[in-house]
C-alpha positions as CSV (number, residue, x, y, z in Angstrom):
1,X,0.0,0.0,0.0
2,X,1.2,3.4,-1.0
3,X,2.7,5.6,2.3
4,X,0.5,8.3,2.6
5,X,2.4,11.9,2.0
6,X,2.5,14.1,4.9
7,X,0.4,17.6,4.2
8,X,2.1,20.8,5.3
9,X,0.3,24.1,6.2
10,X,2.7,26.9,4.9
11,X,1.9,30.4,6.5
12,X,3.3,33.9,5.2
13,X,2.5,36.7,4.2
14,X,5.0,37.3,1.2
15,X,4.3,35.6,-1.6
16,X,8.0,34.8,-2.6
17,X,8.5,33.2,0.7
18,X,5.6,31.0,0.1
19,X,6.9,30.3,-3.1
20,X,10.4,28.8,-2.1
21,X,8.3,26.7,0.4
22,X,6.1,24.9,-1.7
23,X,8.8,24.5,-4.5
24,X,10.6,22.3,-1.1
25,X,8.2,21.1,0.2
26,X,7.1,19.2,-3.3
27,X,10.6,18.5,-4.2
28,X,10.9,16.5,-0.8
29,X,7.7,14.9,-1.9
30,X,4.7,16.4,0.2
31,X,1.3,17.7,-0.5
32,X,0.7,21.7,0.7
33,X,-1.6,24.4,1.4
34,X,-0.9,27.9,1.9
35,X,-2.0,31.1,3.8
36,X,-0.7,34.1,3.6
37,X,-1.5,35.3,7.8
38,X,-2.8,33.3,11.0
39,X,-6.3,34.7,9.9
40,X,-6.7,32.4,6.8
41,X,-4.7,29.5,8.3
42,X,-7.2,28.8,11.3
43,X,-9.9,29.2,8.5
44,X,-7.8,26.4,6.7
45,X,-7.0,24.1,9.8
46,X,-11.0,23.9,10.6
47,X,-11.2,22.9,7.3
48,X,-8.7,19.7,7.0
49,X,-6.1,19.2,9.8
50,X,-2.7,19.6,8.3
51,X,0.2,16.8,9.4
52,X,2.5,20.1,10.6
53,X,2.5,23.9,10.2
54,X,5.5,25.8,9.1
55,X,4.1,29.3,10.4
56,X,6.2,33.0,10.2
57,X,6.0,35.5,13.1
58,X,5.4,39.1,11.3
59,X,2.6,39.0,9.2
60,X,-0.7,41.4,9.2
61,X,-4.2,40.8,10.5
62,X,-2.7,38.3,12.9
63,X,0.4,37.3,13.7
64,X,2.4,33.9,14.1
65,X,2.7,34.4,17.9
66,X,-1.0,34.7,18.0
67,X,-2.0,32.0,15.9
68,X,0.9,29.5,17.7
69,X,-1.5,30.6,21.0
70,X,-4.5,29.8,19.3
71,X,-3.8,26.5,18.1
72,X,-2.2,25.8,22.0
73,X,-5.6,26.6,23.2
74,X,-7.5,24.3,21.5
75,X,-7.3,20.8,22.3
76,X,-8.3,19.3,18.8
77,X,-5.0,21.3,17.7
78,X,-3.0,21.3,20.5
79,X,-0.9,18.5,19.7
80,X,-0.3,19.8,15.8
81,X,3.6,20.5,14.8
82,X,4.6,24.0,14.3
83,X,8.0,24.9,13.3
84,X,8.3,28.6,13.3
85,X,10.3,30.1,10.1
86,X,11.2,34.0,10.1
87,X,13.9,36.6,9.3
88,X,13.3,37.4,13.3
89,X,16.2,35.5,15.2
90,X,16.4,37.4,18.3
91,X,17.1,34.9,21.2
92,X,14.2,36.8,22.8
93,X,11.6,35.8,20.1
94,X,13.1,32.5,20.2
95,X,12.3,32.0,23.6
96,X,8.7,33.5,22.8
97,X,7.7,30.8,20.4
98,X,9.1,28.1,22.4
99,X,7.3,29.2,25.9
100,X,3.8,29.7,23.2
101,X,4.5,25.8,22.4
102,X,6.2,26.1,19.3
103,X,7.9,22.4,18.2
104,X,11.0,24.1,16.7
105,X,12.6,27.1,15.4
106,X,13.7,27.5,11.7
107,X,15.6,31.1,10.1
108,X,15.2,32.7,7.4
109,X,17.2,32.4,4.7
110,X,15.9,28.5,4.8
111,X,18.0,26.0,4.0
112,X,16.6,22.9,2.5
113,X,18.5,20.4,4.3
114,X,17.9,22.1,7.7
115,X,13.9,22.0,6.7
116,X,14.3,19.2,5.6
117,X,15.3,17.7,9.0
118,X,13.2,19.9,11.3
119,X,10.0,18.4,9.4
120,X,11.0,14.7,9.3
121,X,11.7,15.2,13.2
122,X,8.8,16.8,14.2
123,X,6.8,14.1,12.0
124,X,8.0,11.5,13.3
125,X,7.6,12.9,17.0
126,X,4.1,13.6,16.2
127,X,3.3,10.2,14.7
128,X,4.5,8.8,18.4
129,X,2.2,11.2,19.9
130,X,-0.7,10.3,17.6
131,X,-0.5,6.6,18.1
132,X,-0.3,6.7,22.3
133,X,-3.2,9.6,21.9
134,X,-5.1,7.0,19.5
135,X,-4.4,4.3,22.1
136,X,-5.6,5.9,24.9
137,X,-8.9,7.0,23.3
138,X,-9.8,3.9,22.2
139,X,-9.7,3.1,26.0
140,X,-11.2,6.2,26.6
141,X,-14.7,5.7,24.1
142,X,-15.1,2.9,26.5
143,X,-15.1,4.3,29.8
144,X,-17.9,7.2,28.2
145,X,-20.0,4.8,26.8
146,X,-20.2,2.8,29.9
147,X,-21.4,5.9,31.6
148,X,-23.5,7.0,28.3
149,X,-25.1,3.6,28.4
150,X,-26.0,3.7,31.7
151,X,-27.8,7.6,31.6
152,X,-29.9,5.4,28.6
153,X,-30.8,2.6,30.3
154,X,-32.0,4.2,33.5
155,X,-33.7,7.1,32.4
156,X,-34.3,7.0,28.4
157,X,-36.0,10.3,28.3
158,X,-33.1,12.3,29.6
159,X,-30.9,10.3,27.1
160,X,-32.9,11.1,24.2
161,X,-32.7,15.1,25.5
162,X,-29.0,14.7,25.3
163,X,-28.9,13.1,21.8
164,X,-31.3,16.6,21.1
165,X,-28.6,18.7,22.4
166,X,-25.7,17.0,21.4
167,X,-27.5,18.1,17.7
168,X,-27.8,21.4,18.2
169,X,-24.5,21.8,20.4
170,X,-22.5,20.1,17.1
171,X,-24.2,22.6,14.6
172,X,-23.4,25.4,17.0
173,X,-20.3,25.0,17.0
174,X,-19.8,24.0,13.1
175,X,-21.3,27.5,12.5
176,X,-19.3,29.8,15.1
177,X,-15.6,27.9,14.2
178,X,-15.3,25.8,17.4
179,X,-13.6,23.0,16.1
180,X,-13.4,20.3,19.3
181,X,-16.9,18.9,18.0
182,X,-15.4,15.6,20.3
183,X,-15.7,17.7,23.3
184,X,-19.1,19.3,22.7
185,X,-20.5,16.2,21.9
186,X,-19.2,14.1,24.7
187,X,-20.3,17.1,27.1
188,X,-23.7,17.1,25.7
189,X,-23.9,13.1,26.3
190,X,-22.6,13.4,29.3
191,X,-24.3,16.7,31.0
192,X,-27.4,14.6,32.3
193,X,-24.8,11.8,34.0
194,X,-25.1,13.3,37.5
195,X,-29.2,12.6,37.5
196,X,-28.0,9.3,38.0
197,X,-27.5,10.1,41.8
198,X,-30.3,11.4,42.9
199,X,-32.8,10.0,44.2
200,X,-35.6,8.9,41.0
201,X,-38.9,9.9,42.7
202,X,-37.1,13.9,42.5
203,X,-36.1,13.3,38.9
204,X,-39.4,12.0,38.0
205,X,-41.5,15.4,39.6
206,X,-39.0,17.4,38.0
207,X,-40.0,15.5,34.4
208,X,-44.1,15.8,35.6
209,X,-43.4,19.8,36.2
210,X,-44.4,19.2,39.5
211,X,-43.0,21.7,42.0
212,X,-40.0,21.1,44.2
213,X,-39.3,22.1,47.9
214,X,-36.2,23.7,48.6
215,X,-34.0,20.5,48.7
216,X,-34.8,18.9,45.9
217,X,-34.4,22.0,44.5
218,X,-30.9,22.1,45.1
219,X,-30.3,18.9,44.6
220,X,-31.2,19.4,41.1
221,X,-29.6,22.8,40.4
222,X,-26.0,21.0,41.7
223,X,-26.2,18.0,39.3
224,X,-23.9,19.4,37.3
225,X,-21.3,19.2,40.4
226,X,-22.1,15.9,40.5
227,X,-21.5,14.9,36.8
228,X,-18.4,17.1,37.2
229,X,-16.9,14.9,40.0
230,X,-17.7,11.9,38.1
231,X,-16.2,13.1,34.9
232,X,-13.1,14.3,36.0
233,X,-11.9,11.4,37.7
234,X,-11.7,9.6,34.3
235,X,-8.2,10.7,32.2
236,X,-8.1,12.9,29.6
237,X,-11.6,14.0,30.5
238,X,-10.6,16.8,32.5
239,X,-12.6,19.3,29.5
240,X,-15.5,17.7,29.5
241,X,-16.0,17.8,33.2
242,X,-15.4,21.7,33.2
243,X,-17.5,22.0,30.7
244,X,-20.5,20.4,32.5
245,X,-19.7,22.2,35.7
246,X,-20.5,25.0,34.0
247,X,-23.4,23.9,31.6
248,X,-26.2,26.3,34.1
249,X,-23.6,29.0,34.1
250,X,-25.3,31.9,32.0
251,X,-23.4,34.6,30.0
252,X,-23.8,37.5,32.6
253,X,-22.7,34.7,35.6
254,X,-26.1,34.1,36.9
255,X,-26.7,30.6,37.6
256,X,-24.6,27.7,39.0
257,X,-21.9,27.5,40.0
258,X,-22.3,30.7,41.8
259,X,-18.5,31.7,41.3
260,X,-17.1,35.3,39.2
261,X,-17.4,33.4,36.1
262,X,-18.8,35.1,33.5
263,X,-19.0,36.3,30.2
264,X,-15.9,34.9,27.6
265,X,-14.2,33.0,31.0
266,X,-17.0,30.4,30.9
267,X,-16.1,27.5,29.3
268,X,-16.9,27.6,25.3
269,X,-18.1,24.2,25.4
270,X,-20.8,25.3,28.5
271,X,-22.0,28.3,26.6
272,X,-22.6,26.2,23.7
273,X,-24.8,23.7,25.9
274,X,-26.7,26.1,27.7
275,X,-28.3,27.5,24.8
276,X,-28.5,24.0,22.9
277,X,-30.5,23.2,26.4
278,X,-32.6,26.2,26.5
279,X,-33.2,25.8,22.9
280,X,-34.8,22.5,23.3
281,X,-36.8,23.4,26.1
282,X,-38.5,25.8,24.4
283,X,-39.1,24.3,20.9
284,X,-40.8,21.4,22.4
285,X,-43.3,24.1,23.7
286,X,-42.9,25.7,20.8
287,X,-42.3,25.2,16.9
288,X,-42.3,28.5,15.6
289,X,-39.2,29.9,14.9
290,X,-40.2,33.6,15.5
291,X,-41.7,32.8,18.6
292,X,-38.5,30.5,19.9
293,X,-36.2,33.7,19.4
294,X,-38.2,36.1,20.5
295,X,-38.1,34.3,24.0
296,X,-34.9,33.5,23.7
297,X,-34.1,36.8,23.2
298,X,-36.2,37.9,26.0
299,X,-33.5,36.8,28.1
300,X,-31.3,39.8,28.8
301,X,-27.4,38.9,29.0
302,X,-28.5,34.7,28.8
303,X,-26.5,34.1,26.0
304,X,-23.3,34.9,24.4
305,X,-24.4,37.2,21.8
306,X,-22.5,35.5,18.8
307,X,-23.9,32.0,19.4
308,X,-27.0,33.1,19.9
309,X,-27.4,34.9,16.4
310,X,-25.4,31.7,15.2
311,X,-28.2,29.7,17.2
312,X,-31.0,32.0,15.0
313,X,-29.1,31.5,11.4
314,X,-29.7,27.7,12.3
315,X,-33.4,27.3,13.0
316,X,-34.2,29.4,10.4
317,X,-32.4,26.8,8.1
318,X,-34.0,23.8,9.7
319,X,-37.5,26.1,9.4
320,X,-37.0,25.3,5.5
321,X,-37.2,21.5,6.0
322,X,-40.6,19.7,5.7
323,X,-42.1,16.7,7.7
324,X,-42.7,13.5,5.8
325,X,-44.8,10.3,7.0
326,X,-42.8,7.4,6.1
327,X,-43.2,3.6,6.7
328,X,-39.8,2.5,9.0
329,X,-38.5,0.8,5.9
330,X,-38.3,4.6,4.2
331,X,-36.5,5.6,7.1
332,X,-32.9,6.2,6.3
333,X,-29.6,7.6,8.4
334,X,-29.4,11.4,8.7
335,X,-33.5,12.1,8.9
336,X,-34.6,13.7,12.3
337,X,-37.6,12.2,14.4
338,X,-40.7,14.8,14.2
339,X,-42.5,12.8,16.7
340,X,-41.8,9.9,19.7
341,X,-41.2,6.6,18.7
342,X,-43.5,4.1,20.4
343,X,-44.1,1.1,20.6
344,X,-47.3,-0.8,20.3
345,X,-47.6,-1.2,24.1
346,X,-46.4,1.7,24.8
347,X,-42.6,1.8,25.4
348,X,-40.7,4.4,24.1
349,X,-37.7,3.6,21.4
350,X,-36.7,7.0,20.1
351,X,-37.5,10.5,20.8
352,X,-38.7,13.3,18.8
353,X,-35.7,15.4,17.6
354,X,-33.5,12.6,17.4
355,X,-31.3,12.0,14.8
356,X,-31.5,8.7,13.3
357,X,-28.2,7.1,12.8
358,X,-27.5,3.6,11.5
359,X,-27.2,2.3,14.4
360,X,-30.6,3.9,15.8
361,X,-32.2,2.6,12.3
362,X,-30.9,-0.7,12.8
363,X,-32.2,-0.7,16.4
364,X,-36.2,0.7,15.2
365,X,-35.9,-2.2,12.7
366,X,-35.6,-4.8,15.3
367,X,-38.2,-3.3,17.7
368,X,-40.6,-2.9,14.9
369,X,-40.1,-6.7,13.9
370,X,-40.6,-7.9,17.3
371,X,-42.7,-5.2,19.3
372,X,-44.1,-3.4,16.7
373,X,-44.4,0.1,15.9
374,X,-47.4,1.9,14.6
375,X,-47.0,3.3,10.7
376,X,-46.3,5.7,8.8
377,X,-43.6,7.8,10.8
378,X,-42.9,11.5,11.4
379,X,-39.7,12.4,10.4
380,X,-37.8,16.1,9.0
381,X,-35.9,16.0,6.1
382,X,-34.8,18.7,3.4
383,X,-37.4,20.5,1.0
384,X,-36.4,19.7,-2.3
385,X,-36.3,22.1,-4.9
């Protein structure tokens, strides 16, 4: 089987730099992309993750030490190579890069065997990297569907809310640039998992709308705590446990925790969730898409402004989709549930809002061979033209 060529990101902003570059990097036999500022190289990496970057420090808009910081702060890019090239060799800037996470340090003028080198290296320290990190995660998927499986199994209508805002969370953050789609929708699996230790007879008057003392208030408005001190104790999960600490933390830092978090210092990930959450509370009340924003709206200093007009450019999309009745064997992977799934006596399979996946097809195709389910279905899918 044919290696697969490594892909480099090159990033300057003069063209006759980028130039010598790509005639290199082809002649040592990789594929490339270039940008010509930090700007139009994040807009690239959300795009397709390069193998390594090759960035330069001075360039407009933004520079390398800002887009170095950038990629350091996100954790689907954190591990990415990045081997700084510039004219700028002052042990001071050196230093800079290096303390910003910088994998190595290459000057200008470049010369090829020198690249050459620093790119094999850094290749073949992120290939070791890769393979523990791919390792470790396939350990890790099973710890989180453990805990997923059990939220499912001991209260289905809470999993089916997650599945809902793991939806919404995903597009979210596919239309604001947040790339760690992993951690959103882990989070959003996950952000019901400390229900599972308090007491059921609480959960269920919360799920009738039946009203709370003070207690079981609390109990309630804390789960996230609990989830949190489940989630962290698991490696690597240290994110996702932040961000469902702070999944009832609202933009102007009402809510819980009641710490001085606010604003852009709340967790991305938790800001994302709490107006997936909200969302879905509200459309199942209500369908229209006027009315959902307008109450969502309502709610001065909720929200972060910029996901919530994100939020707005999505349901208005989803408003030009149409509901079809379909017999289960017309069902098909990627359609959304418009209604609950039920079985003929009565047990629920799916929940309305649900995507339906293969697995989730595969899984109503059983039921409905065995239980039965009642005909046609409700399900969204795109208008045609």
């Amino acid at each position: 089987m044919e290696e697969k060529k490594a892909h480099i990101l090159i990033v300057d902003d003069a063209e006759e730099n980028r130039m010598i570059m790509e005639t290199l990097a082809s002649d040592l036999g990789y594929t490339f992309t270039s940008a010509e500022n930090g700007k139009a190289a994040l807009e690239v990496i959300r795009k397709k993750i390069p193998d390594i970057v090759l960035l330069d420090i001075q360039m407009p808009e933004m520079d390398g030490y800002e887009t170095l910081k950038t990629l350091r702060e996100n954790s689907a890019w954190r591990e990415l190579p990045v081997v700084m090239v510039t004219s700028v060799d002052e042990e001071e800037s050196v230093i800079k890069c290096l303390k910003l996470g910088a994998d190595d340090y290459l000057p200008k003028p470049i010369q090829v065997e020198i690249l050459k080198a620093r790119i094999i290296n850094s290749l073949a320290k992120y290939a070791l990297i890769k393979n523990e990190r791919d390792l470790l995660e396939k350990t890790l998927s099973g710890s989180v569907r453990i805990l997923i499986d059990m939220l499912s199994v001991a209260w289905p209508d809470l999993f089916g809310r997650s599945v809902r805002i793991r939806r919404i969370a995903r597009m979210l953050a596919e239309k604001t640039g947040f790339c760690d789609f992993w951690l959103i929708e882990v989070s959003a699996m996950l952000s019901n998992i400390g229900l599972l230790m308090i007491s059921p007879e609480i959960i269920e008057k919360t799920a009738a709308g039946k009203q709370l003392n003070p207690a079981e208030t609390e109990k309630i408005e804390k789960h996230p705590l609990i989830g949190y001190d489940i989630i962290k104790k698991i490696p690597r999960l240290e994110a996702v446990a932040e961000t469902v600490k702070y999944q009832n933390k609202y933009f102007d830092g009402r809510g819980f925790p009641q710490d001085k978090i606010m604003g852009i210092n709340i967790p991305m990930g938790s800001r994302l969730l709490r107006l997936a959450m909200d969302y879905d509370g509200i459309s199942r009340q209500n369908t229209e898409t006027e009315k959902i924003m307008e109450s969502m709206k309502s709610r001065t200093g909720a929200y972060d402004p910029r996901l919530l007009a994100a939020l707005e450019d999505i349901i208005v999309s989803e408003s030009r989709k149409e509901i079809k009745s379909l017999n289960i064997n017309q069902l098909e992977p990627g359609m959304i549930l418009a209604q609950d799934l039920v079985t003929k006596a009565g047990s629920k399979t799916a929940s309305r809002w649900q995507e339906i996946s293969g697995n989730l097809l595969q899984r109503i195709q059983n039921i409905a061979g065995t239980a039965g389910i009642p005909e046609p279905v409700k399900v969204i899918i795109a208008k045609k033209n």
